[in-house]
N, C-alpha and C positions, 0 to 999 in steps of 0.2 A: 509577541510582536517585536522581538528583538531588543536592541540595550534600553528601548525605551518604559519596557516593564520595570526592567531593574533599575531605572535611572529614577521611578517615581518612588519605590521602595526603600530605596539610599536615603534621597530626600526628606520621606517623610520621616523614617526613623534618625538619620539625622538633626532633625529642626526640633524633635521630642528630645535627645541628647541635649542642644542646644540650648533651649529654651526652658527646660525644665525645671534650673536652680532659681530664677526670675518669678516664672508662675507661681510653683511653691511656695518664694517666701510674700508673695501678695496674697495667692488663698490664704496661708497660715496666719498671716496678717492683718486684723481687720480695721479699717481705715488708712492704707497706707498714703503718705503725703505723695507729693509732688518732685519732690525731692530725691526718695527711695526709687520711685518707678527710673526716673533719671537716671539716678547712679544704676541699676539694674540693667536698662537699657545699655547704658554704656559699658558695662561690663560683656554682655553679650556679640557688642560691634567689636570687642577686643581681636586683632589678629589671631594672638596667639591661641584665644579661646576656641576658633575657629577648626587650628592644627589639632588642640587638645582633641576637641570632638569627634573629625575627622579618623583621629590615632584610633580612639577608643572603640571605634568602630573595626577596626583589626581590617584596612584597608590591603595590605597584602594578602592575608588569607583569603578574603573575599575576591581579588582578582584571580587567585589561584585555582580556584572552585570554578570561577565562572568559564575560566579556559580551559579547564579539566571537560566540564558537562557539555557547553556549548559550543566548544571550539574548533572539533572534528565537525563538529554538521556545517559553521561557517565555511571552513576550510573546503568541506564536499563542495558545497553550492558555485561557491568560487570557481573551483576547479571544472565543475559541470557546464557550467555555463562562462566556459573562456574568460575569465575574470571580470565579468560587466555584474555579479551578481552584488558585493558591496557598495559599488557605487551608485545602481539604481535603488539597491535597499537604503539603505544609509544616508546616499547624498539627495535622492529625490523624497521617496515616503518616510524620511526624516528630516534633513535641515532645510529643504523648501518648501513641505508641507508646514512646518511652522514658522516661516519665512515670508511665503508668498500665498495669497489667496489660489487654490488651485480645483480646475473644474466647476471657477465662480461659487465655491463656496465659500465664503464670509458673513460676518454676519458683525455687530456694536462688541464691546467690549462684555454688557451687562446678558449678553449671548443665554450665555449657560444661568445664569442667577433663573432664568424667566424657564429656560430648560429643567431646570432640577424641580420648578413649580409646578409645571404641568404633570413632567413624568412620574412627581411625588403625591400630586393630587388623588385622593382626597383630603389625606393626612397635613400635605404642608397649608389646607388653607389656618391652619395651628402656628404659620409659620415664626408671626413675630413672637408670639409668647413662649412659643419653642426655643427662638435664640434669645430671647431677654434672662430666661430661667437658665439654659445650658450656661451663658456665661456670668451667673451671681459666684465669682469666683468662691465667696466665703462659703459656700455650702459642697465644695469639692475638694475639701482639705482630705475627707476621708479614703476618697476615690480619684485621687487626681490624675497619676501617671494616664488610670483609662480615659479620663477627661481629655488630658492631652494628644495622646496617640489618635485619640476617634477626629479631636478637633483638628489636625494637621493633616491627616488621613485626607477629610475632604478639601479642607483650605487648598491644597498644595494640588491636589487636584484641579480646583475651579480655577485657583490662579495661573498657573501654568497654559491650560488650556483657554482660559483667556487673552492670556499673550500673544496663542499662535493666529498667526492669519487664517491659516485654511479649516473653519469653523463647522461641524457635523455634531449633531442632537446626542450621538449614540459616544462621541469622544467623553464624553463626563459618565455614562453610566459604571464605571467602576468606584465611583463618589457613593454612588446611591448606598451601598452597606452600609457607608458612615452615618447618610442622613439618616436612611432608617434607625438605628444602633437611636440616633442624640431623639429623632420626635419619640421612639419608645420608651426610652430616659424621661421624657417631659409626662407622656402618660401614665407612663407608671407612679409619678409624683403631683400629679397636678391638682390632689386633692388638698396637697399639703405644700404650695408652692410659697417658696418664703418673700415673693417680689408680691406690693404692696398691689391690690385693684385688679392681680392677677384674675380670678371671678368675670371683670370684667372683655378682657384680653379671651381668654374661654368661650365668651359668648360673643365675640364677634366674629370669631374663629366656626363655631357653631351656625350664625347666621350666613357666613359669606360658601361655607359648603353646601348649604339647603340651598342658597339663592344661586347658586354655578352649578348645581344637579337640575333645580327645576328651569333654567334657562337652556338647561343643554337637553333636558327630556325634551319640552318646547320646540325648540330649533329643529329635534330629529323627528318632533308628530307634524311637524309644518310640513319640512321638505317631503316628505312620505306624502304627506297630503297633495301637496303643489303635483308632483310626480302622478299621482293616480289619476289629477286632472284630466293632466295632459295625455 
């Protein structure tokens, strides 16, 4: 889909660069004050820490790559099509699809949150106890980097695409790997989950899938029925 693949991919692996030395020393950490998180945080808003990241990311070899692979086929399209080809790729199904609502699609800000529900159902009705456990920072000292990378993976996703105005169901489906990835993390552990009354969190997760199967079995032997009425 153009720079916009690579521009989520930059992102995410960037914001794990970023962010990493912060998380770590909070998992590693158990109870950190008020204080630490603070200075933390403000270590992260530094400028410079910004360029460091940026560097380490080896920003010239990667533009070089990118114009090496995809540069010829811009260049064709361009030429093919009397030079209208970047600026309706780029300027319309790029900066005013996330600019401006387009083809009246729009949609609340909390869009995709209620998107990732459905298209994740049956599994996200797990959802709160899912992200209560994903983020007990103190028990992902051992596995964190993947803690990290899965958690930005989707954040960076949902938020971005929350941003934009012109709002489509199917714009968040490349998040779904993540979520799957973090609820399989929760079942794989939820025998042994270290957040207190979790038990309880389980069984309302339990109840509200039975009771949104048998409301939806319901709803589809009604209309069927009303239908044969008629």
């Amino acid at each position: 889909k153009g720079p916009i693949g690579l521009a989520f991919t930059i992102t995410i692996l960037a914001s794990v660069h970023l962010l990493e030395p912060w998380f770590a020393s909070i998992a590693s950490t158990r109870g950190p004050s008020r204080a630490d998180r603070l200075r933390g945080a403000l270590q992260i808003l530094n400028p410079w820490n910004f360029v460091r990241t940026l560097w380490r990311m080896r920003p010239i070899t990667g533009v070089a790559v990118v114009c090496l692979v995809s540069g010829p086929w811009f260049l064709a399209m361009q030429w093919k099509t009397d030079g209208t080809f970047l600026g309706e790729f780029l300027g319309v199904h790029h900066l005013q699809r996330f600019s401006e609502a387009m083809d009246n699609h729009s949609g609340p800000v909390y869009y995709y949150v209620i998107a990732c529900l459905v298209g994740l159902y049956p599994w996200s009705a797990f959802a709160i106890p899912t992200t209560l456990t994903w983020f007990h920072l103190e028990s992902r000292s051992r596995s964190f980097r993947g803690w990290l990378i899965i958690s930005m993976w989707y954040a960076v996703y949902l938020v971005v695409f929350s941003l934009a105005s012109t709002i489509l169901p199917n714009y968040v489906i490349p998040a779904y790997p993540a979520c799957a990835l973090i609820i399989g993390a929760y079942v794989a552990t939820w025998g042994s989950s270290p957040l207190p009354g979790a038990w309880r969190w389980q069984a309302i997760g339990w109840i509200a899938m039975v009771s949104v199967g048998a409301e939806l079995s319901a709803t589809i032997v009604l209309r069927d029925a009303f239908a044969s009425a008629r």
